[in-house]
DOKE-220401 format. One record per residue (C-alpha): residue number from 1; z, x, y. Coordinates in nm, 4 decimals. Layout:
# residues N
ATOM|k|up|east|north
ATOM|NUM|Z|X|Y $
...
# end
This chain:
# residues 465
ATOM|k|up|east|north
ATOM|1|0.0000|0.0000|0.0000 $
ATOM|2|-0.1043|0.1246|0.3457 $
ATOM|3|0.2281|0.1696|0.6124 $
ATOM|4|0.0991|0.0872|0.9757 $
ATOM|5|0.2620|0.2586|1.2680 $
ATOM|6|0.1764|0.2235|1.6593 $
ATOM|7|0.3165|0.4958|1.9048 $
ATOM|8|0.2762|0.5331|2.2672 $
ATOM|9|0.1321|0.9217|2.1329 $
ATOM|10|-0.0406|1.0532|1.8407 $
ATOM|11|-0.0654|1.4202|1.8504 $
ATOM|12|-0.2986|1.5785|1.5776 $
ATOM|13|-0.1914|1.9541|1.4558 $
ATOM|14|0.1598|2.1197|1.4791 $
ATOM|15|0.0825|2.4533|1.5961 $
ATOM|16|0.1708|2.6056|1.9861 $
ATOM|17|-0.0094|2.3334|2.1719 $
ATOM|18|0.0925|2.0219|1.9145 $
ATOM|19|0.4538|2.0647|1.8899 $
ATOM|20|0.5317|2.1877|2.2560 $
ATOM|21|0.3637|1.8778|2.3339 $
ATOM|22|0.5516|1.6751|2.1229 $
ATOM|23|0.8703|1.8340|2.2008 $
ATOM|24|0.7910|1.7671|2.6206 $
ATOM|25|0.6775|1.4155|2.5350 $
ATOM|26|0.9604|1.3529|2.3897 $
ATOM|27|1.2272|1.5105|2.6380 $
ATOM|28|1.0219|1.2536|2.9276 $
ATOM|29|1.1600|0.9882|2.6656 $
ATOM|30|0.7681|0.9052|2.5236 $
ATOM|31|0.7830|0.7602|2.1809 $
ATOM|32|0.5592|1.0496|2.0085 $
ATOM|33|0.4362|1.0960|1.6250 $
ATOM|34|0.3277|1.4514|1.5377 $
ATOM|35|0.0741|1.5015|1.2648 $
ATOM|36|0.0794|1.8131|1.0706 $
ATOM|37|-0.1576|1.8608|0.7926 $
ATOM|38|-0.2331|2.2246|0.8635 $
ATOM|39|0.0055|2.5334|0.7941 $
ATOM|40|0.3400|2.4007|0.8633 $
ATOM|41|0.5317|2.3221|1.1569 $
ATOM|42|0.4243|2.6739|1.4052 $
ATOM|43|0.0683|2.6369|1.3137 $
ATOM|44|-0.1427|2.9452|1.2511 $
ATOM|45|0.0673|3.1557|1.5105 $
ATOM|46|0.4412|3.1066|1.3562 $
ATOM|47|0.3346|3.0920|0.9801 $
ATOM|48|0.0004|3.3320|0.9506 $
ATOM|49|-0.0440|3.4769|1.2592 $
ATOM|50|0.1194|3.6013|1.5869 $
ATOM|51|0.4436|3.5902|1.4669 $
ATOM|52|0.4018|3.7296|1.0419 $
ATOM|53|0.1419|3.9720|1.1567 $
ATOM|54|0.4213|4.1302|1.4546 $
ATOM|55|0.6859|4.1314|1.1686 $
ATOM|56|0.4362|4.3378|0.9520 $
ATOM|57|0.3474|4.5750|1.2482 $
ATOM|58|0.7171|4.6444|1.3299 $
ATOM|59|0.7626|4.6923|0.9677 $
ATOM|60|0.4618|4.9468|0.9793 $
ATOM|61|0.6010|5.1292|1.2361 $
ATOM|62|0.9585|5.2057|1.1155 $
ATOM|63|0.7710|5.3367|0.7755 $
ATOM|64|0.5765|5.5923|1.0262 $
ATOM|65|0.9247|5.6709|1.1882 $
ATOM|66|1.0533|5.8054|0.8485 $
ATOM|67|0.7194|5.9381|0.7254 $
ATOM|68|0.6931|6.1269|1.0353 $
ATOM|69|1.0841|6.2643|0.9876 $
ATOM|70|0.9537|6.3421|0.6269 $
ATOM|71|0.6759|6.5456|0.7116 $
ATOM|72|0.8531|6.8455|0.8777 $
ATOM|73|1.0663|6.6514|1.1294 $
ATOM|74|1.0658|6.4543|1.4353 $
ATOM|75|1.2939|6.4934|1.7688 $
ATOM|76|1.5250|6.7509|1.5270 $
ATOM|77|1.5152|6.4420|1.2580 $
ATOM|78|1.4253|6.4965|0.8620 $
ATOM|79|1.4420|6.2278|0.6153 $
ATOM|80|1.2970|6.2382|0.2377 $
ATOM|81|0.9906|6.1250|0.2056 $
ATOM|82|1.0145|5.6955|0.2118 $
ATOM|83|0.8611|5.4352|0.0158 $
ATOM|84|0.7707|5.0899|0.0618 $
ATOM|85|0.8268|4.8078|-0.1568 $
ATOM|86|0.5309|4.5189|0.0330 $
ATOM|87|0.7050|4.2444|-0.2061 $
ATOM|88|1.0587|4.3073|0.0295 $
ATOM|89|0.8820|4.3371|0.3426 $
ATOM|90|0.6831|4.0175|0.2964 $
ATOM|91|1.0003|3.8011|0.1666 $
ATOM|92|1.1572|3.9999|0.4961 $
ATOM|93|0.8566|3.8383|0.6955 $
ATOM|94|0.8683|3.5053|0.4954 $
ATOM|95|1.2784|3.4122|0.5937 $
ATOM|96|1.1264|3.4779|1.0112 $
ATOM|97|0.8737|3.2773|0.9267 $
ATOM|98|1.1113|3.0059|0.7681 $
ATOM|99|1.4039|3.0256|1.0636 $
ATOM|100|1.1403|2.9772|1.3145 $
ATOM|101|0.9991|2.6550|1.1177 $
ATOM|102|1.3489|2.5358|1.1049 $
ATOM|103|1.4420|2.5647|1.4780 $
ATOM|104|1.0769|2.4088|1.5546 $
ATOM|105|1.1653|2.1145|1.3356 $
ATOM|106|1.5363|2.1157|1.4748 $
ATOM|107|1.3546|2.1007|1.8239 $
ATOM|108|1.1119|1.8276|1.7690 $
ATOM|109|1.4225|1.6163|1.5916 $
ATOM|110|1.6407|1.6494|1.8934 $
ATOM|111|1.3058|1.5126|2.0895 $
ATOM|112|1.3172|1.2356|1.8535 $
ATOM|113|0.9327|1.3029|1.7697 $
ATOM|114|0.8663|1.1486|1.4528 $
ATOM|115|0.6990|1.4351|1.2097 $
ATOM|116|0.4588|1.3390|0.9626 $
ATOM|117|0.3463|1.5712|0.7084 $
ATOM|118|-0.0225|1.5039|0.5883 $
ATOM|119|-0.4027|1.5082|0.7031 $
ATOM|120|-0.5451|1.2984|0.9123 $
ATOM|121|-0.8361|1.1346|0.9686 $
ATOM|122|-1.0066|0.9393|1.2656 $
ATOM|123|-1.1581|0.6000|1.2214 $
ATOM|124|-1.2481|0.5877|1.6011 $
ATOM|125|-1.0651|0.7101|1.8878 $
ATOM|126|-0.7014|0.6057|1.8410 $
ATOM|127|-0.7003|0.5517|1.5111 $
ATOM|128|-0.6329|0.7423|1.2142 $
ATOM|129|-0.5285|0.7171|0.8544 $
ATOM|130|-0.3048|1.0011|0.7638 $
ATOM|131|-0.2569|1.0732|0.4099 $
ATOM|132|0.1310|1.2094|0.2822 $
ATOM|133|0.2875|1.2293|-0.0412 $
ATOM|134|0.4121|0.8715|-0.0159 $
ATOM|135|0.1194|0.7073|0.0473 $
ATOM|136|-0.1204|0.6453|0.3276 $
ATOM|137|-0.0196|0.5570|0.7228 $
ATOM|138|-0.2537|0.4076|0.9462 $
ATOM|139|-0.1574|0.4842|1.2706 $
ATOM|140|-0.2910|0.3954|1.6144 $
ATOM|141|-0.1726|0.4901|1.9534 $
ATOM|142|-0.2264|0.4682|2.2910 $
ATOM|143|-0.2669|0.8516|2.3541 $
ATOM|144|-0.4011|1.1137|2.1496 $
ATOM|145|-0.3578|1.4696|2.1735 $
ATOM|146|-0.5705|1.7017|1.9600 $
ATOM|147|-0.4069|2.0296|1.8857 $
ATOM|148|-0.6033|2.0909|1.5386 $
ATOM|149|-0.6483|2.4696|1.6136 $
ATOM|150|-0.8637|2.7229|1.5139 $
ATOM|151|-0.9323|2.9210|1.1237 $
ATOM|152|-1.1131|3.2204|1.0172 $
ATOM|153|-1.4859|3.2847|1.0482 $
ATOM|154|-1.6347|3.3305|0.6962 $
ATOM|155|-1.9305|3.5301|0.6062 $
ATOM|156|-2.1773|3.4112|0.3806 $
ATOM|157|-2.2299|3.7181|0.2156 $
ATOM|158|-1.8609|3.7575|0.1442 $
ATOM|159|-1.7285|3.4562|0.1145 $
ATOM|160|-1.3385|3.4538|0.0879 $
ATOM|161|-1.1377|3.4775|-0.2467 $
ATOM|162|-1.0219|3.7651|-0.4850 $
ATOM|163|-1.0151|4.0864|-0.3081 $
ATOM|164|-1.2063|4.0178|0.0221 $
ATOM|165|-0.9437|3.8204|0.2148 $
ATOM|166|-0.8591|3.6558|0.5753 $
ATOM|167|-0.5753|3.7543|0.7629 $
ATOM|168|-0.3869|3.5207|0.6271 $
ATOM|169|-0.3471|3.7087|0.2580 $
ATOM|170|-0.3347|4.0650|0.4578 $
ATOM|171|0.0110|3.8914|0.6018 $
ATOM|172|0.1399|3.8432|0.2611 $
ATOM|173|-0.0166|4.1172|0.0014 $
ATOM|174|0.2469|4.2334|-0.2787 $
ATOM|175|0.1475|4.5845|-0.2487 $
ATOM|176|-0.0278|4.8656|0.0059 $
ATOM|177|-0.4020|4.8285|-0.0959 $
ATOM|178|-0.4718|5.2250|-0.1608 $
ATOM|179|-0.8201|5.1711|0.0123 $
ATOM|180|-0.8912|4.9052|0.2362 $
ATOM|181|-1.2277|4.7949|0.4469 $
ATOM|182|-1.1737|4.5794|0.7505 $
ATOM|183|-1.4822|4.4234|0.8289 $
ATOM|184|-1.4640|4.3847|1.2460 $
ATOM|185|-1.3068|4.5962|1.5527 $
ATOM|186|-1.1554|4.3358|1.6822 $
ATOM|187|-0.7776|4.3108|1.7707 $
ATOM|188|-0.7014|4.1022|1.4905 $
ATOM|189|-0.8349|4.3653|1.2711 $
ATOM|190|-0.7584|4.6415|1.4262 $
ATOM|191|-0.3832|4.4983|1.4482 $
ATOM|192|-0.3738|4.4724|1.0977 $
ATOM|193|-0.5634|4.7751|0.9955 $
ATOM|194|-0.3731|4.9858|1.1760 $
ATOM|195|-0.0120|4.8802|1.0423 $
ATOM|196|-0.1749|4.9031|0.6732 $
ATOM|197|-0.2831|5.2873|0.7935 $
ATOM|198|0.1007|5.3459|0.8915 $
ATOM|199|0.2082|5.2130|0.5300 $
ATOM|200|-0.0463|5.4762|0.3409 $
ATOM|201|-0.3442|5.3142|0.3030 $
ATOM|202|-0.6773|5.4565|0.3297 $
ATOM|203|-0.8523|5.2726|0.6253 $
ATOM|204|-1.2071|5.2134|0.7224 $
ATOM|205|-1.3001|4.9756|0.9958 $
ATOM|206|-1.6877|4.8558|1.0264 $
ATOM|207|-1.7612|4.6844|1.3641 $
ATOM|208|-2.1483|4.5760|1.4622 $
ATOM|209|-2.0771|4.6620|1.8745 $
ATOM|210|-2.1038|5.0016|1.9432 $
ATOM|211|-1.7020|5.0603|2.0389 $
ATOM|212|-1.4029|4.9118|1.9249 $
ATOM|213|-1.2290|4.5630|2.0714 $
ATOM|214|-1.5791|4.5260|2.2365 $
ATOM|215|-1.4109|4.2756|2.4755 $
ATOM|216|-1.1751|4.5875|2.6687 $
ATOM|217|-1.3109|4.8393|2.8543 $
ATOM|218|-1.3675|5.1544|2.7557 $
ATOM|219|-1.0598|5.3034|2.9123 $
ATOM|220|-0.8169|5.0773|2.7856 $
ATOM|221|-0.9734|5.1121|2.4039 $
ATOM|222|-1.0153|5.5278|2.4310 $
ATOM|223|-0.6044|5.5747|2.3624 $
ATOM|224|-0.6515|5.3252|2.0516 $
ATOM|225|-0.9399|5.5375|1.9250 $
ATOM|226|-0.8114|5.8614|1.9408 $
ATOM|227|-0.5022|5.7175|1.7404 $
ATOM|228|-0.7521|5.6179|1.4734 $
ATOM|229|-0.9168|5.9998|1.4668 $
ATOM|230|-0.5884|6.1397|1.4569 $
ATOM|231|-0.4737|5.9256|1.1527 $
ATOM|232|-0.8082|5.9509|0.9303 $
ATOM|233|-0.9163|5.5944|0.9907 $
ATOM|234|-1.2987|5.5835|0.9195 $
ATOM|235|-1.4862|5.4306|1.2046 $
ATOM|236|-1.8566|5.3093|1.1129 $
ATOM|237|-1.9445|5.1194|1.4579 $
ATOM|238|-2.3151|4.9924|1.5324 $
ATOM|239|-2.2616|4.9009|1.1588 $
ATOM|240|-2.3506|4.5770|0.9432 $
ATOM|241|-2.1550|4.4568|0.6348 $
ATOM|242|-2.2893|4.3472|0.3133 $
ATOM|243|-2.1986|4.2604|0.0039 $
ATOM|244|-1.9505|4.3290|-0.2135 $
ATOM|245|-1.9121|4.4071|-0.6141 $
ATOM|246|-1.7270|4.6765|-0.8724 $
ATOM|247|-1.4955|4.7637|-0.5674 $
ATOM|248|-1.7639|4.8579|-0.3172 $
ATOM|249|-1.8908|4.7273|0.0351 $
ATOM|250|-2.2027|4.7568|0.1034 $
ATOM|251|-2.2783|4.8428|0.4447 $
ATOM|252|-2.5783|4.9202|0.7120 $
ATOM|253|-2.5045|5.1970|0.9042 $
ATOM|254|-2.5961|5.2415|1.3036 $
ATOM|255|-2.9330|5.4357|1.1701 $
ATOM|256|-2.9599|5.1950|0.9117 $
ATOM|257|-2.8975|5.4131|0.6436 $
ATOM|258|-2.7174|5.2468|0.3650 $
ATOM|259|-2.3814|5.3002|0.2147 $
ATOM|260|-2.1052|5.2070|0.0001 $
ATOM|261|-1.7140|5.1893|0.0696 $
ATOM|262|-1.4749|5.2228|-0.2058 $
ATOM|263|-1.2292|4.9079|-0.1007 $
ATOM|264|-0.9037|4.7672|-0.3474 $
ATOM|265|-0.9164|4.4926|-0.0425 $
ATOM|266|-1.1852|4.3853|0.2042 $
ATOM|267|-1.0339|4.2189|0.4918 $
ATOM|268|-1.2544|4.0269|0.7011 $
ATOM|269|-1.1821|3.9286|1.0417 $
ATOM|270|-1.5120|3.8370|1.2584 $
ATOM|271|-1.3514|3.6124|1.4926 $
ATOM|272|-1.1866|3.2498|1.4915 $
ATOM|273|-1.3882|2.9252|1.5163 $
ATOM|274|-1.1955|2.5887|1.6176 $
ATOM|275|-1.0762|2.3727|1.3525 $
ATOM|276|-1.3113|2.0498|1.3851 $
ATOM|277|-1.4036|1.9318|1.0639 $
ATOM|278|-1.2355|1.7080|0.7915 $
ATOM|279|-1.0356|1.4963|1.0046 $
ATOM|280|-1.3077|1.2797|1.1610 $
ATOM|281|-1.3536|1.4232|1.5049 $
ATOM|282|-1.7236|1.3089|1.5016 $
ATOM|283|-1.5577|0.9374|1.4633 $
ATOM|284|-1.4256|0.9559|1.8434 $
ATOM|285|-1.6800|0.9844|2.0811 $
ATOM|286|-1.5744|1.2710|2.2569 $
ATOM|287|-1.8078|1.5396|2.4246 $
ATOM|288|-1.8453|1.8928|2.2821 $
ATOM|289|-1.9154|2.1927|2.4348 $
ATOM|290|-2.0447|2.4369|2.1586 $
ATOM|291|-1.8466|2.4534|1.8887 $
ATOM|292|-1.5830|2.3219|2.1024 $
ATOM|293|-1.4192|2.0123|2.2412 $
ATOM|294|-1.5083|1.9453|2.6012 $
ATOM|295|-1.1969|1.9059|2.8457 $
ATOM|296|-1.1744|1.8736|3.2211 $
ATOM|297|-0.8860|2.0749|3.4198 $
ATOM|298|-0.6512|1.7890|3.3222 $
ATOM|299|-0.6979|1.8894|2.9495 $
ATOM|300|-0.8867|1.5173|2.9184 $
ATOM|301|-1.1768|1.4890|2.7231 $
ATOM|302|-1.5105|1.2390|2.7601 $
ATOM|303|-1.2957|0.9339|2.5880 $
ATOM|304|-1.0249|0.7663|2.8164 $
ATOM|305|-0.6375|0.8838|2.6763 $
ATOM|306|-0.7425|1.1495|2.4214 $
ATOM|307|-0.6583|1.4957|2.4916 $
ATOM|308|-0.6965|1.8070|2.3565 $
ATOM|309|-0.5210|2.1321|2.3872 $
ATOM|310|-0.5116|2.5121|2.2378 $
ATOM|311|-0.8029|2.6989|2.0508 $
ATOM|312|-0.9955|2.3547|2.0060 $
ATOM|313|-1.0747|2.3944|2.3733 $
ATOM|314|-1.1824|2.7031|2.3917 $
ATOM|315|-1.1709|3.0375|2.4869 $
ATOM|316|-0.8959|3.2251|2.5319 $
ATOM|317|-0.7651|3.1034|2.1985 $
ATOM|318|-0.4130|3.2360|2.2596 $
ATOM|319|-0.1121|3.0359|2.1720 $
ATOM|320|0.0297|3.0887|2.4629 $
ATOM|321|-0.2463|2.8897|2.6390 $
ATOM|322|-0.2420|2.5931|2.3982 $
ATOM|323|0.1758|2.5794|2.4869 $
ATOM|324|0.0723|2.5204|2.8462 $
ATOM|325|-0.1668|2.2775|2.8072 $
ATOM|326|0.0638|2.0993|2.6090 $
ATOM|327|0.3168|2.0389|2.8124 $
ATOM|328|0.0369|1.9845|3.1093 $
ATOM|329|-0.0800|1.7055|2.8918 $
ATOM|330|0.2529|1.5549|2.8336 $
ATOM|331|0.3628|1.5400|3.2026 $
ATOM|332|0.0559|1.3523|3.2744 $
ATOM|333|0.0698|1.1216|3.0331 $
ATOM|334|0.4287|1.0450|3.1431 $
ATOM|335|0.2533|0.9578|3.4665 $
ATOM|336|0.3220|1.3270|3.6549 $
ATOM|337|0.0215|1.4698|3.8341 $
ATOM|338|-0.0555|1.7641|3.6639 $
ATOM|339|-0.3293|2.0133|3.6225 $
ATOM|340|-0.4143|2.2902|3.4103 $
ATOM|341|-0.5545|2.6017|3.6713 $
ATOM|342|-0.3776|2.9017|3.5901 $
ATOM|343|-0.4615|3.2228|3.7666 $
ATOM|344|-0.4471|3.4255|3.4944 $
ATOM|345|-0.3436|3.3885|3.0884 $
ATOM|346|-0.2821|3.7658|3.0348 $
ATOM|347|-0.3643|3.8994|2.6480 $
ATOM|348|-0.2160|4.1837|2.4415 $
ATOM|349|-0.3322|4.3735|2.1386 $
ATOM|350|-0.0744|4.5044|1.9010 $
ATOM|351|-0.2546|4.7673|1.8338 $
ATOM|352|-0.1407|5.1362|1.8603 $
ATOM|353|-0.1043|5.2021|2.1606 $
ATOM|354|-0.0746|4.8528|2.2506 $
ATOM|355|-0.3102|4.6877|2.5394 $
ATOM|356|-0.2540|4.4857|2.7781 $
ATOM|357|-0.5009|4.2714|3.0184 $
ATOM|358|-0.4487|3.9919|3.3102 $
ATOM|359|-0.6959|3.9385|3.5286 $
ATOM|360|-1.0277|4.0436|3.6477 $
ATOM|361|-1.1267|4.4086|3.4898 $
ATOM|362|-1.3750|4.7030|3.5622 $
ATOM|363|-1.6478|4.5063|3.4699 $
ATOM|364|-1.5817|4.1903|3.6310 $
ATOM|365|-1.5599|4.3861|4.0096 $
ATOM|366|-1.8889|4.6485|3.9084 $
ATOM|367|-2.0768|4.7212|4.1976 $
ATOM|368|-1.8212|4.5754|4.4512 $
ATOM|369|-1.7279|4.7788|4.7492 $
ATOM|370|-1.4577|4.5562|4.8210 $
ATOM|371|-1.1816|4.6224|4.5982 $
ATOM|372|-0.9416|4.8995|4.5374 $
ATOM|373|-0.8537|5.0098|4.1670 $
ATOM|374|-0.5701|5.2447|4.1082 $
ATOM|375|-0.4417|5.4107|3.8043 $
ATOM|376|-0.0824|5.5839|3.7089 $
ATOM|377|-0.0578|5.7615|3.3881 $
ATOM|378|0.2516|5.7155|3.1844 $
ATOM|379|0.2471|6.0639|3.1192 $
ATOM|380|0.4010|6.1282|3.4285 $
ATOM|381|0.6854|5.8509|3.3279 $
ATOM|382|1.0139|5.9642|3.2496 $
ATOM|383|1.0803|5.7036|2.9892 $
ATOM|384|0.7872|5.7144|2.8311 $
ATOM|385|0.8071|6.0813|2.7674 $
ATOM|386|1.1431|5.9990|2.6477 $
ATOM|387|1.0244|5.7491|2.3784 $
ATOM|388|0.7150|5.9190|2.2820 $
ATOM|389|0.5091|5.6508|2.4894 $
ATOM|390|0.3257|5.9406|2.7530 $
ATOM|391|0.0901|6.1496|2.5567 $
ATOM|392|-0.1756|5.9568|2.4273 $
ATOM|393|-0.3358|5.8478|2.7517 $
ATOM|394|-0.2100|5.5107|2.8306 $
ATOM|395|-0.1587|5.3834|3.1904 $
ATOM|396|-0.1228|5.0951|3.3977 $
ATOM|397|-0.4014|4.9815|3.6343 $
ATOM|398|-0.4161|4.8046|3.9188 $
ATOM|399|-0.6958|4.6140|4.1151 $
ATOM|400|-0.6795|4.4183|4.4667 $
ATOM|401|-0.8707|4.3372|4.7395 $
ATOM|402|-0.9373|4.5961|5.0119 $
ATOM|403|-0.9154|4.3226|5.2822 $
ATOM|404|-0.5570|4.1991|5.2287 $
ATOM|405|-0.4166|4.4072|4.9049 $
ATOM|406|-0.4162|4.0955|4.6891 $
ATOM|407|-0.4084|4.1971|4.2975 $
ATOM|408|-0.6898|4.0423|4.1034 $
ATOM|409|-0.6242|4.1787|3.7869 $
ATOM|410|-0.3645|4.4673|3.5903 $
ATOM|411|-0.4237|4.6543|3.2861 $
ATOM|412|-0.2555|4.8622|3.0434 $
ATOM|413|-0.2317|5.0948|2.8019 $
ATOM|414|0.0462|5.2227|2.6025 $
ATOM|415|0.3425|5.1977|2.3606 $
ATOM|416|0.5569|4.8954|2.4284 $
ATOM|417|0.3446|4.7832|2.7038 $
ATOM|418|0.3108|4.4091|2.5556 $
ATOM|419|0.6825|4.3789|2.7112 $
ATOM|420|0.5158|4.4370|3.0912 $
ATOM|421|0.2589|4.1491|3.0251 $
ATOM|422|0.4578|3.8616|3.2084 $
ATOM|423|0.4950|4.0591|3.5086 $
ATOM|424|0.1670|4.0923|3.5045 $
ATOM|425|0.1253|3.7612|3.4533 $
ATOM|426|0.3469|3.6581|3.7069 $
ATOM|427|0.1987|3.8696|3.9730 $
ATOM|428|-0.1420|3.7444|4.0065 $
ATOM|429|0.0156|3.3565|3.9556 $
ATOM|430|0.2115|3.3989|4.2695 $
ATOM|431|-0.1056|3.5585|4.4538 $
ATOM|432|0.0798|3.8660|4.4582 $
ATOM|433|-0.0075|4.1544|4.7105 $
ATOM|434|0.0091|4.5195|4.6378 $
ATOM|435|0.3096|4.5544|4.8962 $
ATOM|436|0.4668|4.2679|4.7081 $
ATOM|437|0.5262|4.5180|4.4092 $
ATOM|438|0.5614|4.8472|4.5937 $
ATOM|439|0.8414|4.6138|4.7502 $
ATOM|440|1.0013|4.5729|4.4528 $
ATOM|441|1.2731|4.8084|4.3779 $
ATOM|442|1.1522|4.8850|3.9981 $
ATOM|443|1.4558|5.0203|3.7517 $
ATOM|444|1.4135|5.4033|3.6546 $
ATOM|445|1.3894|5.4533|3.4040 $
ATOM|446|1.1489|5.2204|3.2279 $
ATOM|447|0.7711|5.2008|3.1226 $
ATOM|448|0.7862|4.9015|3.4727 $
ATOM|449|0.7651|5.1725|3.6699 $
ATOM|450|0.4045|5.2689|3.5995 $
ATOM|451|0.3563|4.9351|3.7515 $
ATOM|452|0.4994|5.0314|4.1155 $
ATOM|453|0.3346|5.3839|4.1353 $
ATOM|454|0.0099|5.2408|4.0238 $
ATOM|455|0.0576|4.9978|4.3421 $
ATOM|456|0.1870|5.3123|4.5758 $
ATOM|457|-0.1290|5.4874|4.4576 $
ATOM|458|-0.3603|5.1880|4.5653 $
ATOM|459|-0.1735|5.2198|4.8851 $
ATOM|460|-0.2680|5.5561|4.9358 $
ATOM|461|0.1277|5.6996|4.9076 $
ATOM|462|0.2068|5.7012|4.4887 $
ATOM|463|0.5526|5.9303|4.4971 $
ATOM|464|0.5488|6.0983|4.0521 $
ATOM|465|0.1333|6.1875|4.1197 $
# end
């Protein structure tokens, strides 16, 4: 027997921009049923992605620590040489993974959203048969919100399963492949292939653009290449991936010579396409654009009272993005007059050294005679020296306007420079001016100071250069 259910909102997915939703739609008292059908309550981000795949990288990194103080000694440390056991470290990852899923649920409970676990699917607009364990629920509402998210791209010629994987099975191996192929430069694989390099494993990356994270500039990737050199990491760029069989990838190299790769895993991880089939999006009427759903600056799309929110939307698919637009969407839906229009949704790769970007970049001010850019090494950083964060070329970049010293965009490059990403951020959204942060008494000593003499030095006065 079917149950029927009506609710003020429906939202569709439980990831970043689904349950922040929820969880704001229910705090401005909205009675809200959340639909998750996907990977659990967290979405992609909490159970296979930002979250499992940081937990593996700091994981990676201690292992280097001691592998370091095994290998003739570090800062006047020695240790024996260390082992890993991947089944540990993964349950290690796995009880995050499950304390996080608890406090989301504990969350969306105290907003009294009602969770339903099961998939849905549209029979027009704002209606949808969902089905659970218990049976089917057709629910209809007078406000949807589509958070379904985003999955792996798969490539024809090697499809997932067995030994080529997504990096969803990278997150959760039971053991250090001793040879692994990651088939893209990207920062999800370069994330992933570089922790797996930390824990022992032979590492080859194949990438079709001729550099590394294509989407950075050159600068900002240099630091992350060199790291690769130094640490054996094959690079085959200007490359194209084939096939693979008897624990080989076949490959086409820049001069198109073939070539095989000896791989115990192939890890594939071309990019991220939004999640829109299965659950009857082509039933509602609403606009695309591309492979995406169309939304206007209020997060509306083409049919009246349906939303939609996160990597469905668009580029940047960061879940940090899809939180905002959540709660956006909520407010106006509780009758607030909201808009999405940030300045700026800054992005980090995890890689080593880590990179961070907010912004407008080199590229985007080319040719321009109206800007100022300004860099400060952290080599010349007192706490980075002290942390082993100043010698492999990072810095923090700055770029403004030469008419009134307004910052259009900030870059870095370094360890631990993830952590200066919301001051970034919170720069440019407050139409920050280069006096602004030269204004700013910055603490000494920390990695933030980079910031402030990268500022000075647009100024024309940097103090440590």
């Amino acid at each position: 027997m079917t149950q029927t259910l009506k609710t003020k909102v429906l939202i569709i997915g439980a990831g970043t921009g689904g349950y922040v939703a929820g969880i704001r739609c229910g705090q401005l008292g909205l009675d809200t049923v959340l639909v998750d059908g996907g990977d659990g309550l967290g979405g992609t981000c909490l159970n296979v992605g930002c979250i499992p795949s940081k937990a593996i990288i700091h994981a990676a990194g201690k292992f280097e620590t001691v592998a370091k103080a095994a290998g003739g000694g570090t800062l006047g440390i020695t240790a024996a040489k260390p082992a890993i056991d991947l089944k540990q470290t993964v349950a290690w990852k796995d009880g995050i993974v499950r304390k996080l899923n608890a406090g989301v649920a504990a969350l969306l409970k105290k907003a009294k959203v009602k969770v339903i676990k099961g998939w849905a699917a549209f029979e027009d607009a704002k209606t949808c048969m969902v089905k659970t364990e218990d049976g089917d629920i057709r629910i209809t509402a007078e406000h949807v919100i589509l958070a379904t998210g985003s999955e792996p791209v798969e490539l024809p010629f090697l499809p997932f399963g067995g030994d080529v994987i997504s990096s969803t099975e990278a997150l959760s191996l039971s053991e250090v492949p001793k040879k692994l192929v990651v088939v893209g430069g990207g920062y999800i694989g370069l994330e992933l292939g570089i922790a797996y390099r930390k824990l022992g494993a032979e590492v080859a990356i194949v990438e079709m653009a001729d550099r590394i994270l294509p989407l950075y500039d050159k600068a900002l990737t240099d630091p992350v290449a060199k790291w690769l050199e130094k640490h054996g990491v094959e690079l085959h760029l200007g490359a194209r991936a084939g096939g693979f069989g008897d624990g080989k990838l076949s490959i086409t190299t820049k001069d198109g010579e073939p070539l095989q790769l000896e791989a115990d895993k192939v890890l594939v991880t071309v990019g991220r396409r939004p999640r829109t089939q299965g659950w009857g999006l082509e039933n509602m009427g609403v606009a695309m654009a591309g492979p995406f759903v169309k939304i206007d600056d209020r997060c509306a799309t083409s049919m009246k009272n349906v939303w939609a929110v996160g990597d469905l939307t668009g580029e940047p698919m960061l879940a940090h993005k899809g939180s905002a637009q959540g709660e956006v969407v909520a407010e106006i839906v509780a009758g607030h007059d909201r808009v999405f229009d940030p300045t700026t949704i800054a992005a980090v790769c995890f890689t080593e050294p880590e990179i961070v970007s907010a912004g407008l970049g080199p590229s985007d001010v080319e040719g321009r005679d109206d800007v100022i850019t300004a860099v400060f090494p952290f080599a010349a950083i007192g706490r980075a020296l002290a942390i082993e964060a100043g010698e492999d070329g990072g810095f923090v970049r700055v770029i403004a306007s030469k008419a009134d010293h307004r910052l259009l965009g900030i870059q870095a490059v370094g360890q631990h420079v993830s952590e200066l990403s919301n001051s970034f951020a919170q720069m440019l959204e407050m139409g920050g001016v280069l006096e602004d942060v030269a204004g700013t008494i910055h603490v000494h000593p920390t990695l933030g100071e980079a910031f402030h003499e990268a500022s000075l030095r647009a100024l024309g006065h940097a103090i440590h250069i």
